[in-house]
Backbone as JSON Lines, residues from 0, in Angstrom:
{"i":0,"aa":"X","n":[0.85,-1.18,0.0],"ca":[0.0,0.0,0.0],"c":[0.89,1.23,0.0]}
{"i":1,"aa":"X","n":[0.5,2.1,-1.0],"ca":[1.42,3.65,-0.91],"c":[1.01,4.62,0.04]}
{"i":2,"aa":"X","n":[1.91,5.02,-0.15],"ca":[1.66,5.93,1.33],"c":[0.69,7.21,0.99]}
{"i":3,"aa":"X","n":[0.24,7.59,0.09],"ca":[-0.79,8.17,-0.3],"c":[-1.71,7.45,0.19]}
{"i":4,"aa":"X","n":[-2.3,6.37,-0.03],"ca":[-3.72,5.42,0.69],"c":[-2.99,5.45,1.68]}
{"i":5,"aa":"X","n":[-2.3,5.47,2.62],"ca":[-1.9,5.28,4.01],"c":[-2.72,6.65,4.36]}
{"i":6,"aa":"X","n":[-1.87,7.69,3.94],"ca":[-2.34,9.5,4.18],"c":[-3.89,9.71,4.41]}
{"i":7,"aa":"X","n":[-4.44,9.04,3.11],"ca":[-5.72,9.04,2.75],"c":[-6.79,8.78,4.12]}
{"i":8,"aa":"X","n":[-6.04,7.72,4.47],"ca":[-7.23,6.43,5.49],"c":[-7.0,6.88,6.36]}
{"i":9,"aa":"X","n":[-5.76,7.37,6.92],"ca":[-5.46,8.44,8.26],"c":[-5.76,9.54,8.27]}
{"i":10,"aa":"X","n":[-6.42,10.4,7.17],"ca":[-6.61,11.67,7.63],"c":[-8.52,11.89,7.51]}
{"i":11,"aa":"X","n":[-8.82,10.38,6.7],"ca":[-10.38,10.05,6.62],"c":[-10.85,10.29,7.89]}
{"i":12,"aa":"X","n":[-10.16,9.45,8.35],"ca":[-10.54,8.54,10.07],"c":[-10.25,9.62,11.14]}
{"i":13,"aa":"X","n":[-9.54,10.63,10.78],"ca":[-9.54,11.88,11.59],"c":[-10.36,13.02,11.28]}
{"i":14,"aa":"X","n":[-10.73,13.0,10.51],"ca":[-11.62,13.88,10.14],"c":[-12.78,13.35,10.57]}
{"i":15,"aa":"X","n":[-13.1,11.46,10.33],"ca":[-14.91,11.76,10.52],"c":[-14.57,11.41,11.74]}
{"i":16,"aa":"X","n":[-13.93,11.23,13.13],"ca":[-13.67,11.02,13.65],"c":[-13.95,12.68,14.9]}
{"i":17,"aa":"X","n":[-13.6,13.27,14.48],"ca":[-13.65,15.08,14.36],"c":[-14.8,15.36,14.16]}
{"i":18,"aa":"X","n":[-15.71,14.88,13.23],"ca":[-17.05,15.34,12.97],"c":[-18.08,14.73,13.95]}
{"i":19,"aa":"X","n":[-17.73,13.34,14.32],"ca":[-18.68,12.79,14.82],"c":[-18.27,12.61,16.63]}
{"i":20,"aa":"X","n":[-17.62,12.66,16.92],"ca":[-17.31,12.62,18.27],"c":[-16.7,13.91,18.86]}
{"i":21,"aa":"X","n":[-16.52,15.09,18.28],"ca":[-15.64,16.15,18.94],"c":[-16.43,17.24,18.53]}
{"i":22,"aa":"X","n":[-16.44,18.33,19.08],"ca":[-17.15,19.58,19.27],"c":[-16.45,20.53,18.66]}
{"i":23,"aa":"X","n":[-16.46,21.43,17.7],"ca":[-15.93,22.16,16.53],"c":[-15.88,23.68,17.51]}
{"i":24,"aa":"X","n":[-16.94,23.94,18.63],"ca":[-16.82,25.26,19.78],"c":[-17.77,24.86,20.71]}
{"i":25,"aa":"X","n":[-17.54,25.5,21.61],"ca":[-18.53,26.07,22.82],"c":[-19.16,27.2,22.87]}
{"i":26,"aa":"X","n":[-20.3,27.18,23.19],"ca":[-21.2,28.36,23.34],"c":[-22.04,28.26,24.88]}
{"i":27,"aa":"X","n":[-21.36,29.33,25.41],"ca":[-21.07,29.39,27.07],"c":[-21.94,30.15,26.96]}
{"i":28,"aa":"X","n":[-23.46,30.5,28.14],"ca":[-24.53,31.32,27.94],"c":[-25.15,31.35,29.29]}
{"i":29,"aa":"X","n":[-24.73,31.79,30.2],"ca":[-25.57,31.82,31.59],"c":[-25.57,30.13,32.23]}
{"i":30,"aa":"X","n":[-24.36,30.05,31.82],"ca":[-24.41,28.67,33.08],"c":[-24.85,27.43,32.14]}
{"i":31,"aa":"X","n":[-25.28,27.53,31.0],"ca":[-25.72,26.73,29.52],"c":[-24.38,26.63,28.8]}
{"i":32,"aa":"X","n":[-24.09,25.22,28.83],"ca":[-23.5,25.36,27.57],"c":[-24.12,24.61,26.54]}
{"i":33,"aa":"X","n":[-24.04,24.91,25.1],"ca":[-24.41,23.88,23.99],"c":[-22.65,23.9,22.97]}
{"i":34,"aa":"X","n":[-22.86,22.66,22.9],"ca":[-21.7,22.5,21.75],"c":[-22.28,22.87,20.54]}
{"i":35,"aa":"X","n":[-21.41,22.71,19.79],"ca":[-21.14,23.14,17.96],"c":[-20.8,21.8,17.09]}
{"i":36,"aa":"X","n":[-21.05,21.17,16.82],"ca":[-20.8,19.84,16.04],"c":[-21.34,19.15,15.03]}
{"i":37,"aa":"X","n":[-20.72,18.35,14.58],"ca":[-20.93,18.3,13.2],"c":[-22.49,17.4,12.98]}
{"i":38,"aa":"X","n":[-22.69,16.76,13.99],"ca":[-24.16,15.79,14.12],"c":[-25.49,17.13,13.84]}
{"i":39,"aa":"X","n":[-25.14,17.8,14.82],"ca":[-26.41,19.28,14.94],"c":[-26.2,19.89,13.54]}
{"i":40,"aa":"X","n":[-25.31,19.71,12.95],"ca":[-25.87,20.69,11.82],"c":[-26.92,20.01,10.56]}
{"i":41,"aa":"X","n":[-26.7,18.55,10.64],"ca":[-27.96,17.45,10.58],"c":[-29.47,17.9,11.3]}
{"i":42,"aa":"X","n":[-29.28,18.11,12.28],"ca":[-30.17,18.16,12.95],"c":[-31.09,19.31,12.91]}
{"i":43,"aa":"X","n":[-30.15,20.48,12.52],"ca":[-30.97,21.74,12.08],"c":[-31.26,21.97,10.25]}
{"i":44,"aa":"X","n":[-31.01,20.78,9.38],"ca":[-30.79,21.1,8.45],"c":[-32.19,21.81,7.9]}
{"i":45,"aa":"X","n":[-33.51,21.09,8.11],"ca":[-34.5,21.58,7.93],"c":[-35.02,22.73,8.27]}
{"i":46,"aa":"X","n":[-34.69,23.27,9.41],"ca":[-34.53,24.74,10.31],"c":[-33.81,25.53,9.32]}
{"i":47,"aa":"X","n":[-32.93,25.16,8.96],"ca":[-32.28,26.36,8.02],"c":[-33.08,26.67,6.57]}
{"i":48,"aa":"X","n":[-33.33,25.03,5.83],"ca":[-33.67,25.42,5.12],"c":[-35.21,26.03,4.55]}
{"i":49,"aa":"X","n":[-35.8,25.71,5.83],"ca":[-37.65,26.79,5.93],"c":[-37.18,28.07,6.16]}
{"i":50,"aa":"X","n":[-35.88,28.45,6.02],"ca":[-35.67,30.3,6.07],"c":[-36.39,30.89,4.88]}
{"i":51,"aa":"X","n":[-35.47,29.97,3.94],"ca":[-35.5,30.1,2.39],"c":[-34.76,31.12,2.02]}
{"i":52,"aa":"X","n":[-33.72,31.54,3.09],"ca":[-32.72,32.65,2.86],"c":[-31.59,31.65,1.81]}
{"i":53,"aa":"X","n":[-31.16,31.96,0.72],"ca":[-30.35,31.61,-0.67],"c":[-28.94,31.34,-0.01]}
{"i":54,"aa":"X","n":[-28.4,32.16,0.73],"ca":[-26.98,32.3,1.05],"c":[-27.02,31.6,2.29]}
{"i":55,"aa":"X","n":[-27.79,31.22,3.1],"ca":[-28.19,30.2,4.24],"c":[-27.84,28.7,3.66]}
{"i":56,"aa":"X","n":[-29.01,29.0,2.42],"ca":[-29.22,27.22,2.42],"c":[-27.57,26.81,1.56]}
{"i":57,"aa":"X","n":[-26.98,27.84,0.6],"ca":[-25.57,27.42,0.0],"c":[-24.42,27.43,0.8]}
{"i":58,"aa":"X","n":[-24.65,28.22,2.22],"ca":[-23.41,27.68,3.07],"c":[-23.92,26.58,3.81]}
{"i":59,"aa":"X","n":[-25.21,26.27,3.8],"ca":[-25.42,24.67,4.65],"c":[-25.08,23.93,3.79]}
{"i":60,"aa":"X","n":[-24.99,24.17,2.37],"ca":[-24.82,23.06,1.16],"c":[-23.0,22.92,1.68]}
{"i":61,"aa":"X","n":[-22.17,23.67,1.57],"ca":[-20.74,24.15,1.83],"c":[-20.46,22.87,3.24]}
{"i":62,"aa":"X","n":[-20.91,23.31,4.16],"ca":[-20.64,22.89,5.21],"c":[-21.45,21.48,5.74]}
{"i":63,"aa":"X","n":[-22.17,20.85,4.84],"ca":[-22.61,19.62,5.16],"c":[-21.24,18.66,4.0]}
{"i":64,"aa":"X","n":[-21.2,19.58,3.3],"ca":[-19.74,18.64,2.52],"c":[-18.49,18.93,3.11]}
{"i":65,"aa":"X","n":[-18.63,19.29,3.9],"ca":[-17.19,19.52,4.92],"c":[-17.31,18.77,5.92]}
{"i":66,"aa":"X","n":[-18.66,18.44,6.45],"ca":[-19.06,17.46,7.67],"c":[-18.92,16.29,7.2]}
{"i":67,"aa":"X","n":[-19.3,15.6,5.82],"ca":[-18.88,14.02,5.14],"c":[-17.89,14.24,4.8]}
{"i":68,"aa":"X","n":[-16.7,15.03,4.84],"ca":[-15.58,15.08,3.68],"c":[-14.38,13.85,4.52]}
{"i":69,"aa":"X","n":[-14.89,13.39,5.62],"ca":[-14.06,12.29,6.14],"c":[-14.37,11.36,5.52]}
{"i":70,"aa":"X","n":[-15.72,10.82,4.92],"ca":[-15.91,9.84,3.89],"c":[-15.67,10.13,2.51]}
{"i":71,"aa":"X","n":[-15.44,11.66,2.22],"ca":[-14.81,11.76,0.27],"c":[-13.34,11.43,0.85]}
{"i":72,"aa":"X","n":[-12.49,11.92,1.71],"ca":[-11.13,11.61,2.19],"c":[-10.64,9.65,2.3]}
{"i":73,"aa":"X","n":[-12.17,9.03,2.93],"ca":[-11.24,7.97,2.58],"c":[-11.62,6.74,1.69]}
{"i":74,"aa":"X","n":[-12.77,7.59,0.68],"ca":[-12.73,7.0,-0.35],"c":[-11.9,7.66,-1.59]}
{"i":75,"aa":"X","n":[-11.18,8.88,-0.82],"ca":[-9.67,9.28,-1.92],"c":[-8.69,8.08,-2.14]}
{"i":76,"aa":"X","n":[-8.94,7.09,-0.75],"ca":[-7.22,6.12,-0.93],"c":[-8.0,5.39,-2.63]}
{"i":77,"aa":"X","n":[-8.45,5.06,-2.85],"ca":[-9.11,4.87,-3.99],"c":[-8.97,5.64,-5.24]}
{"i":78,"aa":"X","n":[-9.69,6.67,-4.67],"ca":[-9.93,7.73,-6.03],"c":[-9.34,9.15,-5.67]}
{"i":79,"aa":"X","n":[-7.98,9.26,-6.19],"ca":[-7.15,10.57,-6.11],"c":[-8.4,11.84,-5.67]}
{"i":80,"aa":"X","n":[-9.22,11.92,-6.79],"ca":[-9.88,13.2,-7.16],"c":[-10.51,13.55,-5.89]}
{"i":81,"aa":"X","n":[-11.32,12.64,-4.94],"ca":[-12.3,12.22,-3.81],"c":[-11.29,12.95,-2.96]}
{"i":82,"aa":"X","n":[-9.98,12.28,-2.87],"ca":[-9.66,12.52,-1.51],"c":[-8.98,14.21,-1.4]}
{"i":83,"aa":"X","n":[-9.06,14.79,-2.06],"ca":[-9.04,16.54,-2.91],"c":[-9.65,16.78,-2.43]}
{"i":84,"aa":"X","n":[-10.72,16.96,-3.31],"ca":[-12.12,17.6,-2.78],"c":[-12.53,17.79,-1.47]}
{"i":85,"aa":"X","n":[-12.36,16.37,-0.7],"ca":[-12.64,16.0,0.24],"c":[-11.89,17.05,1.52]}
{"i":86,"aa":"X","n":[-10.87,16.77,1.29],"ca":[-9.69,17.65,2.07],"c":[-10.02,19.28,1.64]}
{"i":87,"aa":"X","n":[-9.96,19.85,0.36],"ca":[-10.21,20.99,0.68],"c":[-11.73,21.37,1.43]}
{"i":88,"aa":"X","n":[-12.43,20.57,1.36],"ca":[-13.9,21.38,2.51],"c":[-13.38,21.16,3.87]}
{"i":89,"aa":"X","n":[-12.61,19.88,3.78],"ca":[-12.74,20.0,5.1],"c":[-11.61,21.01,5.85]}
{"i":90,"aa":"X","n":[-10.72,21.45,4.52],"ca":[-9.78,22.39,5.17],"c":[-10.92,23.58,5.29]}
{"i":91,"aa":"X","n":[-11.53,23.93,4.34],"ca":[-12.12,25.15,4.49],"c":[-13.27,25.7,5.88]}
{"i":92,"aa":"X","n":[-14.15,24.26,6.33],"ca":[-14.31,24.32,7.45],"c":[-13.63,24.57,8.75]}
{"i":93,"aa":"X","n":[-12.95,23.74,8.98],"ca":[-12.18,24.23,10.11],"c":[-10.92,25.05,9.84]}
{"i":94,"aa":"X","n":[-10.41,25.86,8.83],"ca":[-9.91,27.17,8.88],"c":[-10.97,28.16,9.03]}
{"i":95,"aa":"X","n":[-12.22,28.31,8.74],"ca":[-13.22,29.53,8.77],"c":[-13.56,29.48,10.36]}
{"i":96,"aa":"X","n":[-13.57,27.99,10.93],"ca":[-13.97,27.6,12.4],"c":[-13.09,28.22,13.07]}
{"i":97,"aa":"X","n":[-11.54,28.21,12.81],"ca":[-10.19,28.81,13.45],"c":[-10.39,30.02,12.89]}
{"i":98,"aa":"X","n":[-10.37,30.82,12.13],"ca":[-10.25,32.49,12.25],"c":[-11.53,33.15,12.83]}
{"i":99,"aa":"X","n":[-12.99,32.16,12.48],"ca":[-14.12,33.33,13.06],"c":[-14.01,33.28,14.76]}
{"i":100,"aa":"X","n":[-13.68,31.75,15.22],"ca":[-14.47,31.92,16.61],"c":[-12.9,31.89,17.46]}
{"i":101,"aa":"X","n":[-11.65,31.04,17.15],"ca":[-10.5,30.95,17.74],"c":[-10.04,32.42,17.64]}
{"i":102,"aa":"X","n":[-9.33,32.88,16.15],"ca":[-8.55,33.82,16.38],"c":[-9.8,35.21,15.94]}
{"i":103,"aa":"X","n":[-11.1,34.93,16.39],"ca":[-11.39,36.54,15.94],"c":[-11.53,37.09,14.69]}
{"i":104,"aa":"X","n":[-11.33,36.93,13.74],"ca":[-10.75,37.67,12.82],"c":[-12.56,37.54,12.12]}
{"i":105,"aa":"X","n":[-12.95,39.11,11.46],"ca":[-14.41,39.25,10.86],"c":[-14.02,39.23,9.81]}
{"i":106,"aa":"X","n":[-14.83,37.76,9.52],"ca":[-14.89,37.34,7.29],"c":[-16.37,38.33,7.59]}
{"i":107,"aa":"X","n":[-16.97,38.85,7.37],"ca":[-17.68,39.78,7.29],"c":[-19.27,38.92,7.56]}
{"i":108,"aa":"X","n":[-20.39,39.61,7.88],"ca":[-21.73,39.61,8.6],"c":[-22.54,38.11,8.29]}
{"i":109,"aa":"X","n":[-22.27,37.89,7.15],"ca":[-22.8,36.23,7.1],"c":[-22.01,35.28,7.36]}
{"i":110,"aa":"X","n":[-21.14,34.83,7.08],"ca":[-19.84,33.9,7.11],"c":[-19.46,33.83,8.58]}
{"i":111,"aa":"X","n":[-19.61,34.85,9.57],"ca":[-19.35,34.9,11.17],"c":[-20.75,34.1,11.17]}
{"i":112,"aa":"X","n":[-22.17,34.72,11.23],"ca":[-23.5,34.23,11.96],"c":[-23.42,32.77,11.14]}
{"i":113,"aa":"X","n":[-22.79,32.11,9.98],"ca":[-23.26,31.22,9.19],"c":[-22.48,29.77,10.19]}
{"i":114,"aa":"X","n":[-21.51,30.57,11.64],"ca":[-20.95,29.25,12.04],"c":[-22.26,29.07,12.91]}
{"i":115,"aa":"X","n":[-22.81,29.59,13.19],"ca":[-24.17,28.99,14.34],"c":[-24.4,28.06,13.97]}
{"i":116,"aa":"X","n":[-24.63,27.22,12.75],"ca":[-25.97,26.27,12.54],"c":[-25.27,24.97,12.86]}
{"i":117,"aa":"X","n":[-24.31,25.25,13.76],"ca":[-24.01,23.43,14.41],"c":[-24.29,23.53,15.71]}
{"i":118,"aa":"X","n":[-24.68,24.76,16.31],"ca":[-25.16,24.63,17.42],"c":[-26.63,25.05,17.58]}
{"i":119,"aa":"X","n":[-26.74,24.67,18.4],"ca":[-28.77,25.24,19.15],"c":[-29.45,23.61,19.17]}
{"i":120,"aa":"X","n":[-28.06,22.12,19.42],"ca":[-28.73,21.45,19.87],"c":[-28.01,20.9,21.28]}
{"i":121,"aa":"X","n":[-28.49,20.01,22.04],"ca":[-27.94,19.91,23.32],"c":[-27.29,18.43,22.49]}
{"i":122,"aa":"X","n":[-25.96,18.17,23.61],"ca":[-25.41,17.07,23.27],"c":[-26.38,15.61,23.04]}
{"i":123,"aa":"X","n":[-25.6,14.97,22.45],"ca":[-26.24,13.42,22.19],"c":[-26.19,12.59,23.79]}
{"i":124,"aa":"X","n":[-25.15,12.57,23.97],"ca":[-24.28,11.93,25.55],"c":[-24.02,13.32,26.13]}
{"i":125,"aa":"X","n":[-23.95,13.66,27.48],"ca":[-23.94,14.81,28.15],"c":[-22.65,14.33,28.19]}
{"i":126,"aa":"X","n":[-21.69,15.03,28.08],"ca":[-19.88,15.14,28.08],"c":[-19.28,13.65,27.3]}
{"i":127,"aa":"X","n":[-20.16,12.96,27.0],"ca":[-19.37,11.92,26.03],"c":[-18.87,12.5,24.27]}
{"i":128,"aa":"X","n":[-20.56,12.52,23.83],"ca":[-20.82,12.94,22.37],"c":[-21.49,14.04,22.46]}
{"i":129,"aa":"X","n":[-21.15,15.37,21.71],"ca":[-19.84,15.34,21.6],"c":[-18.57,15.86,22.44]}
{"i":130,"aa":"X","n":[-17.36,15.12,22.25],"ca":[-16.33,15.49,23.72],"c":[-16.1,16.88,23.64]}
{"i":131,"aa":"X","n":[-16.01,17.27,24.63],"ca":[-16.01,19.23,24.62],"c":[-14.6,19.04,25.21]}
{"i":132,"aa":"X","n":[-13.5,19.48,24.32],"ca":[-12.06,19.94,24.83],"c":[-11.52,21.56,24.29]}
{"i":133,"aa":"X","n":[-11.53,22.27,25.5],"ca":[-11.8,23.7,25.15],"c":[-9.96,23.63,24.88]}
{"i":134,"aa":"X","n":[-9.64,24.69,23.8],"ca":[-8.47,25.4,23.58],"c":[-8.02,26.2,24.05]}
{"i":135,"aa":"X","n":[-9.03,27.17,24.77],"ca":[-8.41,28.62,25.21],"c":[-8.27,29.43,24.14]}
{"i":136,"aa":"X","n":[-8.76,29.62,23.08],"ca":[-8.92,30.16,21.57],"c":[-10.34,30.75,22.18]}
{"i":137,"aa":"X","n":[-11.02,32.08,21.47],"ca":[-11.68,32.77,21.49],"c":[-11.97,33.44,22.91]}
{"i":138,"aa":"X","n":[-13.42,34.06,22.63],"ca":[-13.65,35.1,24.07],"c":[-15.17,34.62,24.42]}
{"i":139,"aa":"X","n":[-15.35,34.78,25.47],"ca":[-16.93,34.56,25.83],"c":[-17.56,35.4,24.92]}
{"i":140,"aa":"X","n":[-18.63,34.46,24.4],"ca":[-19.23,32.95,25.21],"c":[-18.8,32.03,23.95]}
{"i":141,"aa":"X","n":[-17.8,32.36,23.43],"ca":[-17.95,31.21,21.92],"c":[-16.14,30.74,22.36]}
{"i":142,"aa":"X","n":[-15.57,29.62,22.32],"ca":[-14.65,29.18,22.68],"c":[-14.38,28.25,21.56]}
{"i":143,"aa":"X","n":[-13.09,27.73,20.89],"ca":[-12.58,27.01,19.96],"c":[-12.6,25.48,20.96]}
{"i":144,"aa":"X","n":[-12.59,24.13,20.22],"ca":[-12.52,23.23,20.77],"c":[-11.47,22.4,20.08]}
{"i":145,"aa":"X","n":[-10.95,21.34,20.54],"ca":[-9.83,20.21,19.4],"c":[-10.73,19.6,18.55]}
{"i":146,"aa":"X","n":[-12.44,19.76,18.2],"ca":[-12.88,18.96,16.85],"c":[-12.15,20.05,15.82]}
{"i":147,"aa":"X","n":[-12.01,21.16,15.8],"ca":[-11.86,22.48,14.74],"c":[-10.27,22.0,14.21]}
{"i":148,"aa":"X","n":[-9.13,21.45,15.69],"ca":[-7.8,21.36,14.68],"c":[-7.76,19.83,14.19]}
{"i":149,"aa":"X","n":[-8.62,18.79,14.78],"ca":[-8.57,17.51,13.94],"c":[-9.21,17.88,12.85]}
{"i":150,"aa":"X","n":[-10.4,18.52,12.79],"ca":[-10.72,18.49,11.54],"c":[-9.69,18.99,10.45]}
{"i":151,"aa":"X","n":[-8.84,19.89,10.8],"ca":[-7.7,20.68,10.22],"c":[-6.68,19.57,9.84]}
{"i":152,"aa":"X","n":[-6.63,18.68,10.69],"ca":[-5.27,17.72,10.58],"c":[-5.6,16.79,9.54]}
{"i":153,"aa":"X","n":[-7.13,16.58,9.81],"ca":[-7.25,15.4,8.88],"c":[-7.36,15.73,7.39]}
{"i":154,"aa":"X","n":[-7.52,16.89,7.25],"ca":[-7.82,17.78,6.02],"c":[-6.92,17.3,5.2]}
{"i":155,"aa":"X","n":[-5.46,17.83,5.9],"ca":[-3.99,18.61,5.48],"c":[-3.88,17.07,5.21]}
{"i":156,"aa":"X","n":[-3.58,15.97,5.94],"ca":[-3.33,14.44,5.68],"c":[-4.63,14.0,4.25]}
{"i":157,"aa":"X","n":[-5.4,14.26,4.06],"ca":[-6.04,14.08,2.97],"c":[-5.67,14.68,1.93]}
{"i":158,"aa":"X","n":[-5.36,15.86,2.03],"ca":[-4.5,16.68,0.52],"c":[-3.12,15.83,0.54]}
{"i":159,"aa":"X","n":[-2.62,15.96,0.94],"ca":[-1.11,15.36,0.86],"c":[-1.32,14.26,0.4]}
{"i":160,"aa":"X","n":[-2.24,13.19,0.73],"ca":[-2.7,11.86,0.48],"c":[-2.88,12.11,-0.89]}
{"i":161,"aa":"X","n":[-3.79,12.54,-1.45],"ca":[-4.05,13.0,-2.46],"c":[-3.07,13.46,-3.55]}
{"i":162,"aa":"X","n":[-2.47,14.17,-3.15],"ca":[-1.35,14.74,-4.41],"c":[-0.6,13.62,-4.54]}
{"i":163,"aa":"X","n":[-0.19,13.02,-3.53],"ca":[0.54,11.57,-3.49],"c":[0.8,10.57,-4.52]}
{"i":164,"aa":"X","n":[-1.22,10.28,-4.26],"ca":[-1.79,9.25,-4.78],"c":[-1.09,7.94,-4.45]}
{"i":165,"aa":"X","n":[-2.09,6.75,-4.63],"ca":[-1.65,5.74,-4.0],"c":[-0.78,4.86,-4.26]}
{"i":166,"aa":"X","n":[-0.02,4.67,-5.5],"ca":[0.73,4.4,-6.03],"c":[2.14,3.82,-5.41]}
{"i":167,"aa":"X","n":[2.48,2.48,-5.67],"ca":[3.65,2.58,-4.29],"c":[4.49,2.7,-5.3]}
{"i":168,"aa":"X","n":[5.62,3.43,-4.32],"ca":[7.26,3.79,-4.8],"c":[7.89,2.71,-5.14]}
């Protein structure tokens, strides 16, 4: 096996791994917290899309392919093109997750409010699913968590996988 499908299957498995068990932020609110994760944005998908706001429902389109992109990542060890694609949403998610809520930084009035829609549900497991491991990244009440840099890790290991390709040396 080349180490591209090695890259591939390791950065799959961290990514959905990231989506489905780890909390992307915290949202600290009078003694409430609700996580941010990748299950709830499932869960609100219908909520978003009875807005019928256009730029709502195309960043839920954006960011529900950033929430499977652990399954385009490790059906990349396979298919070069998959595990691309795959990796850039999921880079693009958790870099927008790291500059809006970790480091602050305003992508401007929709793209900040557009990280809400993984939260406004209560956990699955109260401190199991999803695991809340705060960073110390952002300011009250919105806090960065380690789903935001696995998702990041597994990204970067899926592109690399990818350019690779599986091919052994």
């Amino acid at each position: 096996m080349g180490a591209g499908k090695i890259l591939s299957i390791l950065g799959g498995i961290i990514a959905l791994v990231a989506t489905l068990f780890f909390s992307f932020y915290t949202f600290d609110l009078m003694g409430f917290t609700n996580p941010g994760y990748g299950i709830a944005l499932f869960m609100n998908f219908m909520d978003i899309i009875d807005t019928g706001e256009i730029l709502d429902i195309i960043i839920l389109i954006i960011y529900a392919i950033g929430v499977i992109s652990g399954v385009l990542i490790l059906i990349g060890a396979k298919v070069r093109a998959l595990a691309i694609i795959g990796a850039i949403f999921a880079l693009f998610l958790g870099v927008m997750l790291l500059l809006v809520i970790g480091l602050e930084i305003d992508l401007g009035a929709d793209l900040n409010s557009s990280v809400n829609i993984f939260g406004g549900k209560e956990a699955l497991v109260d401190g199991i699913i999803p695991f809340d491991l705060e960073l110390g990244l952002g300011s009250p009440p919105l806090f960065l968590n380690l789903g935001t840099i696995l998702l990041i890790g597994g990204g970067a290991l899926g592109l690399i996988g990818g350019i690779i390709g599986g091919d052994d040396f």
